[in-house]
N, C-alpha and C positions, 0 to 999 in steps of 0.2 A: 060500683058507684062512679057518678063522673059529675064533672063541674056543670052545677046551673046553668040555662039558658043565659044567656046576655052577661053573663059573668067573666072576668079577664082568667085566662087559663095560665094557672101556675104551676111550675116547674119546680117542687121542695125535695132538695138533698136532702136526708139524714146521714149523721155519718156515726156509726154506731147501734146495734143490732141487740147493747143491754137492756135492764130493766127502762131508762128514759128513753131510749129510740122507741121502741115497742108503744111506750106510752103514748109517744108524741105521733104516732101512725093512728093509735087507733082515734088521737084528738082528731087531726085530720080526715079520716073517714067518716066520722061522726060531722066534720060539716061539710061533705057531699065532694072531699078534694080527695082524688085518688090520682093525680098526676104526680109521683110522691117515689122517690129511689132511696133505699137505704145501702150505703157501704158499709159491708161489714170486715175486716180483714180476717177475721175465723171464720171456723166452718159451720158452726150453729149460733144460737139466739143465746143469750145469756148474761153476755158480759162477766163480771167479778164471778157470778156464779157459774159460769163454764169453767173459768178457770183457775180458781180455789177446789181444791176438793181435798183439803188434807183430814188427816181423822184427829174426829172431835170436833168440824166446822159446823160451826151453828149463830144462826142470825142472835144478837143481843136486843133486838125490837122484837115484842108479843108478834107472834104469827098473823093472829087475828088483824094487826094494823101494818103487818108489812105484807101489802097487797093495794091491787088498784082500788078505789070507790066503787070504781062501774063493776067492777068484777071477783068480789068476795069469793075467798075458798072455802069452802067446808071442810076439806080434808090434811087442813094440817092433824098430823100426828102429837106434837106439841105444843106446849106453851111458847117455846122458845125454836122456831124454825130451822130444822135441820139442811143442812144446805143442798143437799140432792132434791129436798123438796121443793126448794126457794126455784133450782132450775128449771126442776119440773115445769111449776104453776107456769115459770115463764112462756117453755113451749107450749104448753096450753093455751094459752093466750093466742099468740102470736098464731098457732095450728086454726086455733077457730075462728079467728075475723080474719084469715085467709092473708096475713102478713106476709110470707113466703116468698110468694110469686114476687113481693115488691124489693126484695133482699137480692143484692150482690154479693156471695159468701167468696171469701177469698180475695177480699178488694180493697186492698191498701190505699187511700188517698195521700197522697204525699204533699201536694199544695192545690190548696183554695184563695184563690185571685179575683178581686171584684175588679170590674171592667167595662166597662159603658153600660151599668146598670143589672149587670150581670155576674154573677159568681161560678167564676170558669175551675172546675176540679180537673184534677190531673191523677188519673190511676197508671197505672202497668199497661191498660189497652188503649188507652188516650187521653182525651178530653172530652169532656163536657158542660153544656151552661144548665146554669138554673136561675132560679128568680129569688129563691130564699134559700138559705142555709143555717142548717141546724145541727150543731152539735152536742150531739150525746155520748160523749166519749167516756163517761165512768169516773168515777173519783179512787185514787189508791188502787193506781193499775199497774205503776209501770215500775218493777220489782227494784228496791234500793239494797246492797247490798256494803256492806261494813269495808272500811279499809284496815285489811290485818294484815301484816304483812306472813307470804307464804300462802294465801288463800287458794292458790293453784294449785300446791304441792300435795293435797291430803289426798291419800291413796285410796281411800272406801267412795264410796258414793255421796256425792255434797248437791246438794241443792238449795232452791230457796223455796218458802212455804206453796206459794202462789203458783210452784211448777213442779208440784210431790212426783215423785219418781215411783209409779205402786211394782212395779215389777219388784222392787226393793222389799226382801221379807223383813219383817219386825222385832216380833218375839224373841230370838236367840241374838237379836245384838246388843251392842254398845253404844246408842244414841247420844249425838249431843244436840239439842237445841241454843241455838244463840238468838236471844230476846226473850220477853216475859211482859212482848204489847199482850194485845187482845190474842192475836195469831197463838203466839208463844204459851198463852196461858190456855188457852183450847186444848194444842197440843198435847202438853205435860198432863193438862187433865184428863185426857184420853187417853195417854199411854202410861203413866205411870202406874205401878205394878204390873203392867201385860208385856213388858221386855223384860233383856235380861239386866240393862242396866241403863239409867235414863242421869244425864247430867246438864240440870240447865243453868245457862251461862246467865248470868242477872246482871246488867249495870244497874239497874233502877228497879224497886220493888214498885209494886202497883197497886193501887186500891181494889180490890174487890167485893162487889157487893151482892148480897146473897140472895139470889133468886133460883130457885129450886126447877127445874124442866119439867112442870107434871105433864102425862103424858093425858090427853084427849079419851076419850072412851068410844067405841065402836058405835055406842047407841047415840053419842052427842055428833057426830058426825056423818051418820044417817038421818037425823032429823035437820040438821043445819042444809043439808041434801036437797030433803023435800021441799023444806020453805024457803023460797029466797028472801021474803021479809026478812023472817026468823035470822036469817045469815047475815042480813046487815045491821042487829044490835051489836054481835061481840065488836064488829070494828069499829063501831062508831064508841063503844063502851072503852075498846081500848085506846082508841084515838084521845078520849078524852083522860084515861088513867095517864098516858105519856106524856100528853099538853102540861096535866095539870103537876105532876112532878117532878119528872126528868127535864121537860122542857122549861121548868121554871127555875129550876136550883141552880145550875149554874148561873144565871142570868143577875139575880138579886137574893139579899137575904131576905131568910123566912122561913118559913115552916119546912117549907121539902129541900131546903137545901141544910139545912140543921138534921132534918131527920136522916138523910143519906149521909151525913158526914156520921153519925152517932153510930147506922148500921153497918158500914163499914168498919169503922174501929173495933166493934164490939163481934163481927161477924169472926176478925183475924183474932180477936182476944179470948174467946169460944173456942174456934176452931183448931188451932196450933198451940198445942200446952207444952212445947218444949219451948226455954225462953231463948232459949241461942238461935233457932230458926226464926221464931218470932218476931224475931231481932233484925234478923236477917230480911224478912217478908215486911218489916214494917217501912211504909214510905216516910221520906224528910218534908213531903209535900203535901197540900190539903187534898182532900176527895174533891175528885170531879176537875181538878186544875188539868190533868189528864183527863184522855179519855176514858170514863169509869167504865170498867169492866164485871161483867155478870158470866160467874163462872161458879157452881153449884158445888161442885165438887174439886173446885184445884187444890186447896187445901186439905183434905182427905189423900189425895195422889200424892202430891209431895212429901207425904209422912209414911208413902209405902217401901217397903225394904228395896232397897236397890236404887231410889230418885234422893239424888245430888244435887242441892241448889249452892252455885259456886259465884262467889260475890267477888273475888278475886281480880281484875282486870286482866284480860287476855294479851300476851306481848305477842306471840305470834302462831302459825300453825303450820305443823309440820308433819310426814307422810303419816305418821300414827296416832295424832290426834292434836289436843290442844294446849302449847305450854303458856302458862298464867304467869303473870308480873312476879309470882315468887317463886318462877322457876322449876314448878310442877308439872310434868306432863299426864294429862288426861289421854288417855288412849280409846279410841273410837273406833267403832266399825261404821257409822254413817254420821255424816253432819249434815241437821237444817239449818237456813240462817230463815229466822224467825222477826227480821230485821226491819219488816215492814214496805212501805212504797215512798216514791218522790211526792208529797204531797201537792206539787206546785205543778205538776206533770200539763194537767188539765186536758188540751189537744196534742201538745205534745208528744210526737216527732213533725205533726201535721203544721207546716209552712201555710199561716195562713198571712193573706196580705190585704190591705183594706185601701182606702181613696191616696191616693198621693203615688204609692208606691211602697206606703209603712207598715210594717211585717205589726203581725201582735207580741213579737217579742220585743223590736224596738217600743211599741206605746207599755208595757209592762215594763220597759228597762226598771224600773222603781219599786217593780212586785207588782202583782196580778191586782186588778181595780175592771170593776162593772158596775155597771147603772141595776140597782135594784137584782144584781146578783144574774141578770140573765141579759143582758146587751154590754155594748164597746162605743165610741164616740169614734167615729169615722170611719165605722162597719156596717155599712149600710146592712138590714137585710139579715145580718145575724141575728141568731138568738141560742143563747148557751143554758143546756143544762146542767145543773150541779156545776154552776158559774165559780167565781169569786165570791167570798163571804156568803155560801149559800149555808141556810142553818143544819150543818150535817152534826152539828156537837151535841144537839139537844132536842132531836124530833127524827122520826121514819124520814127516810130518802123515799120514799112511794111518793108519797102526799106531796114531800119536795115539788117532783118530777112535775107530776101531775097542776102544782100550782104555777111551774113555769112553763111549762105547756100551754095550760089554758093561757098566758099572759102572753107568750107569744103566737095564740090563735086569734088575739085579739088583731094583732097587727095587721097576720097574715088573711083574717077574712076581709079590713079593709084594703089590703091591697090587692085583694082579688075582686073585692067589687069597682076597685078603680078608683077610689077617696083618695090615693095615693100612690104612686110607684116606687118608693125607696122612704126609709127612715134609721137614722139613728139617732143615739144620746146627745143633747149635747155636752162641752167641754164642762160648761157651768153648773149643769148640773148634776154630773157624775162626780164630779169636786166636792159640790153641796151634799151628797148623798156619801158621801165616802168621808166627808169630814167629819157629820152626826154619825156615822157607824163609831168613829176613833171618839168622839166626843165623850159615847155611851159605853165604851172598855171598860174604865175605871170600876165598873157597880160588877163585871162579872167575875167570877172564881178566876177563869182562865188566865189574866193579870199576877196573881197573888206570890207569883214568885219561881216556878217549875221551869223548866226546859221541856217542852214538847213539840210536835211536829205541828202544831198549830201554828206557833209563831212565825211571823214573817221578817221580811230585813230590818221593818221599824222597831222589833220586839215586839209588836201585837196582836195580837190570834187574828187569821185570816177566819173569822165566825164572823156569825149574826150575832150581834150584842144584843139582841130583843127575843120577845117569844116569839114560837112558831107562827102565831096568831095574826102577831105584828106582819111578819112574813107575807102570808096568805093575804094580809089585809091590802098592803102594799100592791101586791102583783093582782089584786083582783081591781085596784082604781090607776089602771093607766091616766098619767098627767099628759096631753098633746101635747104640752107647752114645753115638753122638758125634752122634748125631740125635735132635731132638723129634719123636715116634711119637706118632699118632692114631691109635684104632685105632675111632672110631665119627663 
């Protein structure tokens, strides 16, 4: 495909080769712009999903709705997406609208510099301009790892979730996991009973709520095949089960956020009939102030002979494994740290720089802030996915993607038909738009009192304090008024 007759020919970086770059290609091809470069610094398509692969990793959104609109799968295996297949569908994707050819695999950008209406990238082979830039850099990439002291010295194999080590066999060891996020409790639910001895390190227990992985049938996955109608109810069906629940209950009280806090409670009070572990697994915190976790079977693992849940504080680690604030040594033959990512990462290590000379870390010195979750005020020409307060607490990242996509294809067809040459936020109304975010905190769970990696320096969840809906409604009616518009 190539740019329309009489049309201004544009030049769009992507920087980022995950599930949003991929999305935001095939936005663009779909309206007739194939002058289009994605940086990737790895060597395949995938993002998070290239590079998690620990066992037991499995998406926490229904299969059925973590996928694009335009591009339903039939073949998920589960209810609950396994994560080899989440990569799969991606190369799919990206194999069949011919994405490939448009990828630099191996191509670290290290700074993007706007400059006489131009955003000049800088790789390993040089420079280059473009006219838009877009970043799709992944959220919960770039691995955080714990300060313990002695963390160099442990003699077995030590990693972190995000970079599992498989050459490491399993079974006959002494594993420690550190953490009990989402990651951690995967983990422990997969390996517990299949080593020889599993001991997970807990500062904080976790809500979990019981959703069971049923597994697809041969025959429902051959007919989803044949019809693509047929294959665009389960998403739309579960797009509306996630709106209407998950993506409400944090948000305000009500029905599904009463109901999730009851099945939580009642799921650990079922589940674990010893009281001392129970004890041990129950949170100080309400459901959902974290992020809620769907894990089928952790509780059942944790009650298998040989899995350790040690609530203890870790003082430090040394060649034999791990000794606890009371002075017990856990001895180990491998350690994960189950520790989670920088959540505030966003582009970061990527140097990018906007009008003046002002880097985006100096205009973030304050914490991360964007207009409507996908632009910056004195960025001309950006447009970010999984921005700032984008709603990743309480809705699919697909739909995410996809709805900031389209919002900045709105920009980029008029600046390809010429309506415009440059636009960003402006000051007053990224202010305005960032103050109603902080306004609308108060009504959500995430407030009620936790420590999680949600919060930012103000104390308050870097989310979408509204529904998904809200979301989508926003990025689908761009205000021109709320942008400074060059139009020469």
């Amino acid at each position: 495909m190539v740019a329309m007759t009489g049309k201004r020919s544009l030049k769009v970086a992507i920087i980022g080769a995950g599930m949003s770059g991929i999305c935001m290609a095939v936005k663009l091809q779909d309206a007739g712009i194939d002058s289009f470069t994605i940086f990737e610094k790895a060597d395949d398509v995938g993002g998070t999903w290239r590079d998690n692969t620990y066992p037991g990793l499995t998406c926490d959104i229904p299969s059925r709705y973590y996928a694009y609109s335009f591009r339903p799968n039939p073949d998920w295996s589960h209810l609950l997406p396994p994560g080899p297949e989440i990569q799969a569908y991606f190369r799919q994707v990206a194999d069949e609208r011919g994405i490939r050819r448009h990828i630099r695999f191996s191509a670290t950008v290290t700074k993007a510099e706007y400059d006489d209406g131009q955003w000049r990238l800088t790789t390993a082979d040089g420079e280059e301009t473009f006219d838009v830039l877009v970043t799709a850099t992944g959220f919960l990439r770039v691995p955080r790892f714990p300060q313990i002291t002695g963390r160099d010295t442990f003699a077995g194999p030590a990693f972190h979730s995000s970079r599992w080590d498989h050459s490491v066999s399993l079974p006959d060891k002494r594993i420690g996991v550190i953490g009990t996020g989402s990651t951690g409790v995967q983990i422990t639910a997969e390996l517990g009973g299949k080593v020889r001895q599993l001991k997970v390190f807990q500062r904080t227990a976790q809500w979990i709520a019981p959703m069971p992985n049923l597994r697809y049938s041969p025959l429902t996955r051959a007919a989803l095949r044949r019809s693509p109608r047929l294959n665009r109810l389960p998403y739309r069906f579960w797009g509306w089960y996630v709106k209407s629940t998950f993506g409400r209950a944090p948000i305000r009280p009500g029905f599904p956020r009463n109901l999730a806090t009851f099945l939580c409670r009642w799921n650990l009070r079922l589940s674990v009939r010893d009281p001392q572990l129970r004890a041990k697994l129950t949170p100080k915190d309400l459901p959902m102030c974290k992020r809620l976790i769907f894990a089928g079977h952790f509780y059942r693992s944790v009650q298998q002979p040989g899995v350790e849940v040690i609530t203890e504080g870790i003082d430090h680690i040394e060649p034999r494994g791990i000794v606890t604030a009371n002075g017990t040594l856990h001895e180990l033959d491998v350690l994960v740290y189950a520790t989670g990512f920088d959540a505030r990462a966003y582009v970061r290590p990527l140097e990018v720089i906007g009008e003046g000379g002002v880097s985006l870390d100096e205009a973030w010195a304050d914490g991360p802030m964007a207009y409507r979750s996908v632009a910056v005020p004195g960025f001309p020409n950006l447009f970010m996915l999984m921005g700032p307060h984008s709603p990743i607490g309480n809705q699919s990242l697909v739909p995410v993607a996809e709805d900031q996509a389209d919002y900045a294809m709105w920009w980029i067809k008029r600046l390809r038909d010429g309506v415009l040459h440059a636009a960003a936020p402006t000051e007053a109304a990224t202010k305005k738009y960032n103050e109603s975010m902080k306004a609308a905190m108060p009504q959500t769970i995430w407030v009620t009192g936790c420590s999680s990696w949600y919060l930012g320096q103000d104390g308050l969840p870097e989310l979408f304090p509204w529904t998904p809906e809200t979301h989508r409604r926003l990025l689908s009616q761009p205000v021109f008024a709320d942008f400074d518009v060059r139009t020469d």
